[in-house]
N, CA, C and O atoms as a GROMACS GRO file, in nm:
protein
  452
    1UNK      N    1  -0.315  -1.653  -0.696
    1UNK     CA    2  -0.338  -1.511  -0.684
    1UNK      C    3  -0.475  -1.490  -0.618
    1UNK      O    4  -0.581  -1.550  -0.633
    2UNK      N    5  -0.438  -1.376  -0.535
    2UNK     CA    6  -0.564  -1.364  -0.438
    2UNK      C    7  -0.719  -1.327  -0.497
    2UNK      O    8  -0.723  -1.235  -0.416
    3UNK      N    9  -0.826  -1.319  -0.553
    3UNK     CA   10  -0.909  -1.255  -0.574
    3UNK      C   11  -0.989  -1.135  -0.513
    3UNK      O   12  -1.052  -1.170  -0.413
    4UNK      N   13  -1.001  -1.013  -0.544
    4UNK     CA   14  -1.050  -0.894  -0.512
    4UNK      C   15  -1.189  -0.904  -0.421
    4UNK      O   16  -1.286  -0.958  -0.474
    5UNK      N   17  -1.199  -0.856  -0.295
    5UNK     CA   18  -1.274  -0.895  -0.219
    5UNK      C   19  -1.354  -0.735  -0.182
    5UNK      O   20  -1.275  -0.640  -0.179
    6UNK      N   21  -1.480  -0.708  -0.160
    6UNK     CA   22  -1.557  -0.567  -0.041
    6UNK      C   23  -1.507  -0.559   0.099
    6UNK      O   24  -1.559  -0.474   0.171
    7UNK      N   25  -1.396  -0.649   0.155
    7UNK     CA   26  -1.319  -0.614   0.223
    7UNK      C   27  -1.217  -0.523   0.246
    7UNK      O   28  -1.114  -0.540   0.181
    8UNK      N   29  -1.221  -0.402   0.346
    8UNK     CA   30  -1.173  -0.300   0.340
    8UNK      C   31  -1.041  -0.341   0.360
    8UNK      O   32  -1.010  -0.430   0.438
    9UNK      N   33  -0.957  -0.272   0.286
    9UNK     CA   34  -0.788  -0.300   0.299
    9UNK      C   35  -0.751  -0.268   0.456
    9UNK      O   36  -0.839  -0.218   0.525
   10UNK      N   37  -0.633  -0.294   0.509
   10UNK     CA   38  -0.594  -0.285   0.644
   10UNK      C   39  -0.545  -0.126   0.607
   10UNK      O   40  -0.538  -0.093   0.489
   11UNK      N   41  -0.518  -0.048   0.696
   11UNK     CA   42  -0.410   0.082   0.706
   11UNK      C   43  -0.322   0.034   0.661
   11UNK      O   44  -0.315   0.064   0.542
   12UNK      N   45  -0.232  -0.038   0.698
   12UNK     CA   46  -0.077  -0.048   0.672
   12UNK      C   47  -0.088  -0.117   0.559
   12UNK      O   48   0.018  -0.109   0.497
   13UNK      N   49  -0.188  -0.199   0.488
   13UNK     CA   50  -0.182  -0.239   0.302
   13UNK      C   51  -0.208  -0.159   0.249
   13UNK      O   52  -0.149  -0.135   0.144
   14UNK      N   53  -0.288  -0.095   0.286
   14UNK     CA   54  -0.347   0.025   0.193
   14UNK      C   55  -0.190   0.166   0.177
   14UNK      O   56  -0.139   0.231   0.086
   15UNK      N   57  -0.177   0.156   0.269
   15UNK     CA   58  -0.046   0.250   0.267
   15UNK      C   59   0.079   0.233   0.170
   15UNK      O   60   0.132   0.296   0.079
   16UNK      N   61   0.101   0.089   0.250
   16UNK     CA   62   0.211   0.023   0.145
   16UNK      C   63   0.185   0.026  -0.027
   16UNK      O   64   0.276   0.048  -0.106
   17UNK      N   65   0.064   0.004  -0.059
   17UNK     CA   66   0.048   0.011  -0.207
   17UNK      C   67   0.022   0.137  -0.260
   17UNK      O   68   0.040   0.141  -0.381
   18UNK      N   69  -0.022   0.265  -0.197
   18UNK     CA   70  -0.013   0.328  -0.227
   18UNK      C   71   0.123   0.389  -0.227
   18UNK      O   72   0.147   0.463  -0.322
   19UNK      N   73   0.221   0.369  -0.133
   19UNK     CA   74   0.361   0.376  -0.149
   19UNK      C   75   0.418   0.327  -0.252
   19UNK      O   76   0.528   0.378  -0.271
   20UNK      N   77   0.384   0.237  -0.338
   20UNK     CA   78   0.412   0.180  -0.442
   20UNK      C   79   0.378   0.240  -0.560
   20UNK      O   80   0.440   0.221  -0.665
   21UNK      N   81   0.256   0.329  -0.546
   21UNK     CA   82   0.148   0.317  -0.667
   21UNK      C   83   0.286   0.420  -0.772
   21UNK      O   84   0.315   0.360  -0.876
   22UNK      N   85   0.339   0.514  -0.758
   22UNK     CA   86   0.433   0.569  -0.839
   22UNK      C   87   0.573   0.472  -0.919
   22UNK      O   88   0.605   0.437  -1.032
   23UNK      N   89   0.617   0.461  -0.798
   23UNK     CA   90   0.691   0.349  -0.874
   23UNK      C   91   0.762   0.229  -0.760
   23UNK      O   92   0.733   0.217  -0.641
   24UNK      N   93   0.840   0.168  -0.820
   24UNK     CA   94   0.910   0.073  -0.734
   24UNK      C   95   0.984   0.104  -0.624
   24UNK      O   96   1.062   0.193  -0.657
   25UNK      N   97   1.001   0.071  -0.495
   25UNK     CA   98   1.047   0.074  -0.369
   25UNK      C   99   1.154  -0.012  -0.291
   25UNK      O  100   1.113  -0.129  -0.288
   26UNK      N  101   1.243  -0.002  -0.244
   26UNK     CA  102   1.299  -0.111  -0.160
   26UNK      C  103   1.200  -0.126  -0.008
   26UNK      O  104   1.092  -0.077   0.024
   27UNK      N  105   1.274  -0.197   0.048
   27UNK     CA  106   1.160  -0.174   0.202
   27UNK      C  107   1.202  -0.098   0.241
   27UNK      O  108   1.105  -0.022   0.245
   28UNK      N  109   1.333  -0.009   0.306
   28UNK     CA  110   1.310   0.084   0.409
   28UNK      C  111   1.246   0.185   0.343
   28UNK      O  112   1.176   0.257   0.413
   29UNK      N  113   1.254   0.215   0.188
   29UNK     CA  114   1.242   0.365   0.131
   29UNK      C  115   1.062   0.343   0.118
   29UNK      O  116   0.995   0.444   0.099
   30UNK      N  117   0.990   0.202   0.131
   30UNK     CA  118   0.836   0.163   0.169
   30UNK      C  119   0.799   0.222   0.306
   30UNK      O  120   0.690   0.276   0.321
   31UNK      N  121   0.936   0.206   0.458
   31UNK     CA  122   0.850   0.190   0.522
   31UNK      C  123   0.870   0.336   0.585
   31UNK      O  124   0.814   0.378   0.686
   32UNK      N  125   0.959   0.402   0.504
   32UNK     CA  126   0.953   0.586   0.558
   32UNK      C  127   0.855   0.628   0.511
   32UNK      O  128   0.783   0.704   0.575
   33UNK      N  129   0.814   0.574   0.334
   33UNK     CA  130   0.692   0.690   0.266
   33UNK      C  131   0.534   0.613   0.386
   33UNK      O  132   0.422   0.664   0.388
   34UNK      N  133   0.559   0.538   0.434
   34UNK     CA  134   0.456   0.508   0.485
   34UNK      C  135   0.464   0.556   0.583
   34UNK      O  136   0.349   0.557   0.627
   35UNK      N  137   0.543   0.610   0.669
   35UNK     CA  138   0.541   0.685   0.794
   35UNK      C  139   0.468   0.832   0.717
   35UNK      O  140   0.370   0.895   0.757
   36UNK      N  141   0.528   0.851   0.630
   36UNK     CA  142   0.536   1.022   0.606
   36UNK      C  143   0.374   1.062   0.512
   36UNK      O  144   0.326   1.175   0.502
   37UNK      N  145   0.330   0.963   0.466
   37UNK     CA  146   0.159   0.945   0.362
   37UNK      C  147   0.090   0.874   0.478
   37UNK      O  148  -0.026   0.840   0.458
   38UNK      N  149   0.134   0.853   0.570
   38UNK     CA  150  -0.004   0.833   0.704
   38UNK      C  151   0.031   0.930   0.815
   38UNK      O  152  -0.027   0.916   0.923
   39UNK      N  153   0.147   1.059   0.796
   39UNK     CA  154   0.150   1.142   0.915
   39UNK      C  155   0.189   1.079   1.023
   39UNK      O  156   0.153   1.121   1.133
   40UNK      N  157   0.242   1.006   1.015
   40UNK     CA  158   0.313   0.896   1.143
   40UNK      C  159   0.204   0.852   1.222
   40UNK      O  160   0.218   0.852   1.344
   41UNK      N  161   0.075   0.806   1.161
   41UNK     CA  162   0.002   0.732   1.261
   41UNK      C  163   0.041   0.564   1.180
   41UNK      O  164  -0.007   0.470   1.244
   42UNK      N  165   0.094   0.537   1.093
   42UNK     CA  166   0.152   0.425   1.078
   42UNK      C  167   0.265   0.405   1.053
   42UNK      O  168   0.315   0.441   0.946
   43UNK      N  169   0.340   0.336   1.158
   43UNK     CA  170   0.475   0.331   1.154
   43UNK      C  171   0.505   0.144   1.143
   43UNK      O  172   0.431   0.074   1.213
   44UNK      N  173   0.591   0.087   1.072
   44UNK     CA  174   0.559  -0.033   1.000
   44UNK      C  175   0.716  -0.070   1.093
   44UNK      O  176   0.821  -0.010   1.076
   45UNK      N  177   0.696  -0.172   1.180
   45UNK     CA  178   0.826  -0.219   1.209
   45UNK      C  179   0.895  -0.313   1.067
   45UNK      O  180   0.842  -0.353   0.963
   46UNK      N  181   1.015  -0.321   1.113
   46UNK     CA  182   1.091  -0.435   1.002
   46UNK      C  183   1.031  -0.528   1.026
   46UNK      O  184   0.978  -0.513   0.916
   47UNK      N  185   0.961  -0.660   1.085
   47UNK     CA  186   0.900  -0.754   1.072
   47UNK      C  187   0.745  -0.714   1.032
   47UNK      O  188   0.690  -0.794   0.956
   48UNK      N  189   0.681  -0.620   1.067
   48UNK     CA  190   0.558  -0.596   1.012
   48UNK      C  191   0.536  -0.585   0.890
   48UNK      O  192   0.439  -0.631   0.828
   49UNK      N  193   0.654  -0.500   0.834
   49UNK     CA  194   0.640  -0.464   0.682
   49UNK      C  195   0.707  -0.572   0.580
   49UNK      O  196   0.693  -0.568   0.457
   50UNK      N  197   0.772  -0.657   0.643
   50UNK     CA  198   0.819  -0.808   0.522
   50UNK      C  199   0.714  -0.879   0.562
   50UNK      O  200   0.668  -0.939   0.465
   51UNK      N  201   0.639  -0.905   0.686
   51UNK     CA  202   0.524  -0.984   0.683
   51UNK      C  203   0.418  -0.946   0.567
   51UNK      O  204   0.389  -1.037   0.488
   52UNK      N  205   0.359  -0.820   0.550
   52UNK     CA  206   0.321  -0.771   0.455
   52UNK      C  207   0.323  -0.766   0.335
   52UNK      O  208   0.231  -0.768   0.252
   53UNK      N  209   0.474  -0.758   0.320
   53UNK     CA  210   0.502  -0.774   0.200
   53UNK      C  211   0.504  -0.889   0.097
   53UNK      O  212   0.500  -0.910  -0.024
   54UNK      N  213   0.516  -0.980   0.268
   54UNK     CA  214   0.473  -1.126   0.164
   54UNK      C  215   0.360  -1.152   0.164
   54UNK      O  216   0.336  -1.180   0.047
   55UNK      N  217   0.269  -1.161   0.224
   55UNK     CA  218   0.148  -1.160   0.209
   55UNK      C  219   0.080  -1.099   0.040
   55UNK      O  220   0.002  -1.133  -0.048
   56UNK      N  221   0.161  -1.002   0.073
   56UNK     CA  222   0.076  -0.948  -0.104
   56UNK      C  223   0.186  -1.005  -0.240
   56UNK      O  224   0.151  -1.027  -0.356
   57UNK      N  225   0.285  -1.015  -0.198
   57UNK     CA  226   0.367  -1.086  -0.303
   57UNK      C  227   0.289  -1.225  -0.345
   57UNK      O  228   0.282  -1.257  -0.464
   58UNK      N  229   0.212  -1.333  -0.205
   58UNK     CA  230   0.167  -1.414  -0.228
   58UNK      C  231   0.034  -1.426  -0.275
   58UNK      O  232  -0.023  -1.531  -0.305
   59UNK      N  233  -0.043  -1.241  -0.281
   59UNK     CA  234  -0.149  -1.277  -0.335
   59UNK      C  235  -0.118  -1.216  -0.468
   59UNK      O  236  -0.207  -1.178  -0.543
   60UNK      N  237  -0.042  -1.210  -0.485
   60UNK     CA  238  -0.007  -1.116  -0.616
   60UNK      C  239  -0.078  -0.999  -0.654
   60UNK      O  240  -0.145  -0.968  -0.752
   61UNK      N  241  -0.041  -0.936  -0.537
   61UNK     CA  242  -0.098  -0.773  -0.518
   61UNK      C  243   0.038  -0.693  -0.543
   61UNK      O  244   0.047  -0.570  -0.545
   62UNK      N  245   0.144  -0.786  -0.563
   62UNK     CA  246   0.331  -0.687  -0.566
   62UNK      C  247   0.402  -0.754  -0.644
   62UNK      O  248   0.375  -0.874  -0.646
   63UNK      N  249   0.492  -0.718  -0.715
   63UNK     CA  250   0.590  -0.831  -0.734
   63UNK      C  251   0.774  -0.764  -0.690
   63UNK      O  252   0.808  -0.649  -0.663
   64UNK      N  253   0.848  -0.879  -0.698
   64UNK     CA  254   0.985  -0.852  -0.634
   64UNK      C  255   1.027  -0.813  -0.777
   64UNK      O  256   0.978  -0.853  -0.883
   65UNK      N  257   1.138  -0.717  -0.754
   65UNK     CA  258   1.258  -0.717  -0.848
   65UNK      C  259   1.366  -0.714  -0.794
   65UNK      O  260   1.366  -0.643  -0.693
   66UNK      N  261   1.501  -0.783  -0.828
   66UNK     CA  262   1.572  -0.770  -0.762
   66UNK      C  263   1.671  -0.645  -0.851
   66UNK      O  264   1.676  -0.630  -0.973
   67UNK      N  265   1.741  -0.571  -0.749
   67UNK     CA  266   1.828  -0.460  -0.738
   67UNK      C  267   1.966  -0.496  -0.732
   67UNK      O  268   2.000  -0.489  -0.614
   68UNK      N  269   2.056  -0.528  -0.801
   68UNK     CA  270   2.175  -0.595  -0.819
   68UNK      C  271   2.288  -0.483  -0.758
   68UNK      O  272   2.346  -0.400  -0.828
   69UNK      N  273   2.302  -0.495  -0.645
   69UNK     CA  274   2.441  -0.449  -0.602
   69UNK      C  275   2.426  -0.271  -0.634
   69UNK      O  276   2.496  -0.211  -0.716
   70UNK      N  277   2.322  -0.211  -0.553
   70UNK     CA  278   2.267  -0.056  -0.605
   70UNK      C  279   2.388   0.032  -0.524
   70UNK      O  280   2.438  -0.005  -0.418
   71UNK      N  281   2.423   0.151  -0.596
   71UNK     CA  282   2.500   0.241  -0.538
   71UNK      C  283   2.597   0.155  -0.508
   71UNK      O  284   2.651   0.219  -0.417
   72UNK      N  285   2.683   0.020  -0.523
   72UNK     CA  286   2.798   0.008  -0.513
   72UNK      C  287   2.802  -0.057  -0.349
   72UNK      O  288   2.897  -0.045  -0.271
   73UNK      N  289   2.692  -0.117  -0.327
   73UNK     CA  290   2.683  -0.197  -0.169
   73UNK      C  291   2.705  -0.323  -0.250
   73UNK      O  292   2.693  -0.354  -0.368
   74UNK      N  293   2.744  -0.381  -0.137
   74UNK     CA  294   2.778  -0.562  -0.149
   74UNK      C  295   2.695  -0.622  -0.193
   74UNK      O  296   2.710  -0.683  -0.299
   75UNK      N  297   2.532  -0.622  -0.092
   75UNK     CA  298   2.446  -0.725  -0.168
   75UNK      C  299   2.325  -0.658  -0.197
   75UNK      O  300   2.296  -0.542  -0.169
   76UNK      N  301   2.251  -0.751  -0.260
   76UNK     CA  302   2.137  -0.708  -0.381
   76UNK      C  303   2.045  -0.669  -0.286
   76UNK      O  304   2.057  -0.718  -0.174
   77UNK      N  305   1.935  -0.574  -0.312
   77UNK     CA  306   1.839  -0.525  -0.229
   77UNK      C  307   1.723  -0.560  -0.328
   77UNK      O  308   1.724  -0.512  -0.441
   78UNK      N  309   1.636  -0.631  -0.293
   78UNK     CA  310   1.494  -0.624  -0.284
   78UNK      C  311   1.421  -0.512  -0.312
   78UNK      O  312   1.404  -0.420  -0.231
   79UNK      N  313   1.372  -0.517  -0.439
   79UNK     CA  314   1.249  -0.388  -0.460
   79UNK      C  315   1.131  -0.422  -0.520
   79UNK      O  316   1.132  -0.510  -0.606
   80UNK      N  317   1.009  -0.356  -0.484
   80UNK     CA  318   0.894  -0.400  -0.479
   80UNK      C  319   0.805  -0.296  -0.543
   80UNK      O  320   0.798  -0.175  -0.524
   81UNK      N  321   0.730  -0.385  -0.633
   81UNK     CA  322   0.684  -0.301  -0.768
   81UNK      C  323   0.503  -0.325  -0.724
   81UNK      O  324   0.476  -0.433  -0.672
   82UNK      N  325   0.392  -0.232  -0.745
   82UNK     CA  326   0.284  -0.295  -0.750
   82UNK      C  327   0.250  -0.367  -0.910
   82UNK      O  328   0.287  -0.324  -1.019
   83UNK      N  329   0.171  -0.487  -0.881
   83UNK     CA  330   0.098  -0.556  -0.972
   83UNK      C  331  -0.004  -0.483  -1.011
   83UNK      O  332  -0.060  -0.400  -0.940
   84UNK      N  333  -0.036  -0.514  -1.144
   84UNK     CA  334  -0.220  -0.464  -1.196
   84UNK      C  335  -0.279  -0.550  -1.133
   84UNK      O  336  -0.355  -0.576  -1.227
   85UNK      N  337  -0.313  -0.622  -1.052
   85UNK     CA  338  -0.390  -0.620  -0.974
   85UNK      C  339  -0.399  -0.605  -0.859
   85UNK      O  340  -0.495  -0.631  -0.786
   86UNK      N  341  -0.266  -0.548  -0.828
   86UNK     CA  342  -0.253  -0.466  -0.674
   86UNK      C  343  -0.295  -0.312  -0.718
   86UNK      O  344  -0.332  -0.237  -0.629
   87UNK      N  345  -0.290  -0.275  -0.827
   87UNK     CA  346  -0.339  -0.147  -0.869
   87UNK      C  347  -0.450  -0.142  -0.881
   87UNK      O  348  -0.493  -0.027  -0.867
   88UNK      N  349  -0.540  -0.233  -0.907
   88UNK     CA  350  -0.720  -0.263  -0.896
   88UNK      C  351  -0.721  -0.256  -0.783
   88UNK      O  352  -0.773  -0.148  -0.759
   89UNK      N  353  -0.684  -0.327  -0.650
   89UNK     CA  354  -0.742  -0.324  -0.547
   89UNK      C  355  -0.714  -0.186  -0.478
   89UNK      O  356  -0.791  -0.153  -0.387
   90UNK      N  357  -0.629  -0.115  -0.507
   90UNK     CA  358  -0.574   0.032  -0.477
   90UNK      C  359  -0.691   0.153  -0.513
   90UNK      O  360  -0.736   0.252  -0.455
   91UNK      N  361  -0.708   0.097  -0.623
   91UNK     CA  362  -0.808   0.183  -0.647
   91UNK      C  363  -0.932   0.170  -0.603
   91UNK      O  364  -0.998   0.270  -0.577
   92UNK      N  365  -0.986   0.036  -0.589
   92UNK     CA  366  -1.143  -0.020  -0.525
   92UNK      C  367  -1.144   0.033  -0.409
   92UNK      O  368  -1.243   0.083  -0.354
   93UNK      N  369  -1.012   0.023  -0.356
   93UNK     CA  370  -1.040   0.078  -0.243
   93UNK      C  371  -1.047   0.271  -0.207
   93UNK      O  372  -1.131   0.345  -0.155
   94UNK      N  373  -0.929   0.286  -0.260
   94UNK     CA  374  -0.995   0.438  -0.311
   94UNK      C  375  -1.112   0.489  -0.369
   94UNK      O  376  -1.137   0.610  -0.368
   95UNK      N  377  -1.191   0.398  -0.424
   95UNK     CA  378  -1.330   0.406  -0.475
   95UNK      C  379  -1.450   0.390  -0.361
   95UNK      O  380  -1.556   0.452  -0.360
   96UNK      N  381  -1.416   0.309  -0.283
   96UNK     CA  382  -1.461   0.281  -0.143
   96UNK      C  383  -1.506   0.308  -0.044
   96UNK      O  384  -1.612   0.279   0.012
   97UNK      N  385  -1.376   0.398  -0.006
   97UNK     CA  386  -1.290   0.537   0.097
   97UNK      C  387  -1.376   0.658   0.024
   97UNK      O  388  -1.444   0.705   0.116
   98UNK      N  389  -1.400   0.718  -0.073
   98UNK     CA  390  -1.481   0.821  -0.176
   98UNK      C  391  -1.637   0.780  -0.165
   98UNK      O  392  -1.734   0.855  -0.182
   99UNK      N  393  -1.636   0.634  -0.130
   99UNK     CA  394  -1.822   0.654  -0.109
   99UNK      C  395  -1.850   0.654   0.015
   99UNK      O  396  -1.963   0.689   0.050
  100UNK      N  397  -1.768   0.620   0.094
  100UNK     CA  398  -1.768   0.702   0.251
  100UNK      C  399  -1.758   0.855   0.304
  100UNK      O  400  -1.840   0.919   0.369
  101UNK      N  401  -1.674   0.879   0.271
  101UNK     CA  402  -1.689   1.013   0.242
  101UNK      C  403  -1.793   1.118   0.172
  101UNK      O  404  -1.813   1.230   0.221
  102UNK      N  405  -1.846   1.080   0.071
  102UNK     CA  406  -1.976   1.079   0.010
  102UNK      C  407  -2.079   1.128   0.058
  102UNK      O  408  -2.131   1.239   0.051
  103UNK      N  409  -2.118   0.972   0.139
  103UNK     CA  410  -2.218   0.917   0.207
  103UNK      C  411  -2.196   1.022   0.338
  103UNK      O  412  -2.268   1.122   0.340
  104UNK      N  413  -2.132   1.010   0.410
  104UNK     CA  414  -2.072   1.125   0.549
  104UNK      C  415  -2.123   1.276   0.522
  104UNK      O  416  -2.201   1.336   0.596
  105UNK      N  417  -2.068   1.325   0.408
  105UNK     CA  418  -2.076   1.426   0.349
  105UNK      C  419  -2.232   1.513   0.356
  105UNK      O  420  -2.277   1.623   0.389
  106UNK      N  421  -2.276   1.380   0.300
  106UNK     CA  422  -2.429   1.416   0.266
  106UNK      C  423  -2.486   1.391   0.374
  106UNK      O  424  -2.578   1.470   0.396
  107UNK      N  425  -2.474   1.330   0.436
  107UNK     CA  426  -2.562   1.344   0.615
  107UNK      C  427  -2.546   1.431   0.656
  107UNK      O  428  -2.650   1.493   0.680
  108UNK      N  429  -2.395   1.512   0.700
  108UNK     CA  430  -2.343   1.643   0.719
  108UNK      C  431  -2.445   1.753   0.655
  108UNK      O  432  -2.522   1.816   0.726
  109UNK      N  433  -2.440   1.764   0.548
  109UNK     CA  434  -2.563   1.856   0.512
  109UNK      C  435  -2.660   1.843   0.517
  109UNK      O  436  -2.717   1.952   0.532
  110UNK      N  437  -2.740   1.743   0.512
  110UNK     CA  438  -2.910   1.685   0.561
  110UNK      C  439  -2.903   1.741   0.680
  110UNK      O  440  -3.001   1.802   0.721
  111UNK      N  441  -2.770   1.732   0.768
  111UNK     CA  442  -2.797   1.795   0.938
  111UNK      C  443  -2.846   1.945   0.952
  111UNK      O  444  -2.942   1.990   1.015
  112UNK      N  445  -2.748   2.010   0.872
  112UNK     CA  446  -2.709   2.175   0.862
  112UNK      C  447  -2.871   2.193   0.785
  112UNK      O  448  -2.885   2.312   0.754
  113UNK      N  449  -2.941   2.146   0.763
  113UNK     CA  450  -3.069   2.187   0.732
  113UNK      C  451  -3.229   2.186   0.794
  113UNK      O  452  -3.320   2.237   0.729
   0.00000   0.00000   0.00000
């Protein structure tokens, strides 16, 4: 499991887990909320977003569940849950993103004065 780094998450991780942060996902229903919570400036092809996905499965930022035969389709679909410690890094980084903003903020007004 990966350890939590001051490395800023990518767009498209940061998206994806926050796509997660409510509840569990298959991939396409990951890679629409990620079109639609970045305003379509990130659009996740099908190889971009299983690359991804393993990546954090392997740092154990996600884990799989499998979906046994949903709505009455043939085969099992893949759904993807965040980890507590994909939920730490979700938030560090939301903690992050908030001291940038912050920091921005307050220059902004040091200017206006």
């Amino acid at each position: 499991m990966s350890t939590l780094t001051d490395t800023p998450l990518t767009e498209s991780t940061y998206f994806i887990l926050l796509s997660l942060s409510p509840s569990p996902k298959h991939g396409y229903a990951i890679m629409k909320d990620v079109q639609e919570l970045s305003e379509s400036r990130v659009l996740l092809s099908t190889g971009t977003l299983y690359g991804a996905l393993k990546r954090l499965l392997d740092q154990g930022w996600i884990i799989r569940l499998d979906d046994a035969n949903p709505k009455g389709t043939v085969r099992d679909r893949k759904v993807y849950k965040l980890s507590e410690h994909g939920r730490r890094a979700l938030k560090d980084e939301i903690a992050r993103l908030n001291n940038l903003l912050t920091a921005a903020s307050q220059r902004v007004i040091e200017e206006q004065t």
